[in-house]
C-alpha positions in Angstrom: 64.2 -242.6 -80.9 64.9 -239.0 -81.3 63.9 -236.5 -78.7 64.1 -232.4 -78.7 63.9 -229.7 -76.6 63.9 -225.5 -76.8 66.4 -223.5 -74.2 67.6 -220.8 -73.3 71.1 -222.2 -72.3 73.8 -221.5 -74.4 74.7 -224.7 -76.9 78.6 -224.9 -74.7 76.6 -224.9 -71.5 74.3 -227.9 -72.5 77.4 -229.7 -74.0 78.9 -229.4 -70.7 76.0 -230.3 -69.1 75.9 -233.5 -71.5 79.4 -234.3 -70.7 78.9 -234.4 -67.0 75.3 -236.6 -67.2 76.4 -239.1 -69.9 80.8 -239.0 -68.8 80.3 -241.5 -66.4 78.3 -244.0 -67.6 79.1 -243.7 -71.2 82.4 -242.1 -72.4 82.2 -239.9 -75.3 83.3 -241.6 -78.9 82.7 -238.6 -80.5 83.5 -235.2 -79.9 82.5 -231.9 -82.0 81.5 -228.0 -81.2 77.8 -228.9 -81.3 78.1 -232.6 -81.4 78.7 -235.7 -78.9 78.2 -239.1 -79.3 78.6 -241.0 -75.7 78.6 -244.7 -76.2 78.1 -247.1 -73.2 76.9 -251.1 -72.8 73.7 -250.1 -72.8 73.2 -248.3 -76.4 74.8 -245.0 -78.0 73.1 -241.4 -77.5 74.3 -238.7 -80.2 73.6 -235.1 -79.1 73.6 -232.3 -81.0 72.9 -228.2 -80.6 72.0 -225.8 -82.9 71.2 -222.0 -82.6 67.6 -221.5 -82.8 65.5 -218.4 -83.2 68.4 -216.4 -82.3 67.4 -216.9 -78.6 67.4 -220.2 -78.3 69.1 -223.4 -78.5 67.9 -226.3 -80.4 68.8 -229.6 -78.3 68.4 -233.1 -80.2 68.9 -235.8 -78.4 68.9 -239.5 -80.2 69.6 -243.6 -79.0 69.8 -246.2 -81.3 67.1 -248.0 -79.3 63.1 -248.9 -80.3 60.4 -248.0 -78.3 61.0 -246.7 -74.7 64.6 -248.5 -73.3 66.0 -247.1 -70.2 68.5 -245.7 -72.4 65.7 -243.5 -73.8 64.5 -242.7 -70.2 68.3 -241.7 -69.1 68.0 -239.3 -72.6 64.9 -237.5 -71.7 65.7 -237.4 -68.1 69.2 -235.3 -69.8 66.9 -233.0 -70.9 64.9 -232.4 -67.8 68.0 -231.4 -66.2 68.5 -229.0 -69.2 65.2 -227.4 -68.6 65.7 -227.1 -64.8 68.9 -225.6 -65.4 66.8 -222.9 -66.8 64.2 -223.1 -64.3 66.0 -223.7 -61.3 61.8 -224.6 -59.5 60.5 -227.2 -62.2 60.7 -230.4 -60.7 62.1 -233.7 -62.3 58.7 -235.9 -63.1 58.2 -238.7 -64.7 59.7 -242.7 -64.3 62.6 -241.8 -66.1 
């Protein structure tokens, strides 16, 4: 599945972001400037950024998994903390 998101956060502060929520359950394989790949029992999750608009940065998220796995619940709960990050007041919905 492949999931994306508009921010305002800089593309090295959602990386960093993505290292802390996916480090500790899934190490990362692969490591670029606007590229990880963490890899855990559970599936892989490549993530990548991309300047967007000038103002914005382009977040694509993507498991190797069909349908809706946790693993794609643990992604777009990733980018809910991306979003609060922005907006310190939105809460975290959703069974993910």
């Amino acid at each position: 599945m492949c999931y994306f998101h508009r921010t305002h956060l800089a593309a090295d502060a959602v990386l960093r972001e993505a290292d802390a929520f996916f480090g500790g359950s899934a190490p990362a394989v692969e490591v670029g400037p606007r590229r990880r790949v963490f890899a855990g029992p559970v599936g892989q999750v490549t993530l990548s950024v991309a300047a967007e608009g000038g103002h914005y940065t382009r977040v694509t998220i993507e498991t190797d998994q069909m349908g809706e796995s946790e693993l794609d619940k643990t992604a777009k709960r990733f980018l809910a903390v991306v979003h609060q990050r922005v907006e310190p007041g939105h809460p975290l919905r959703g069974a993910y």
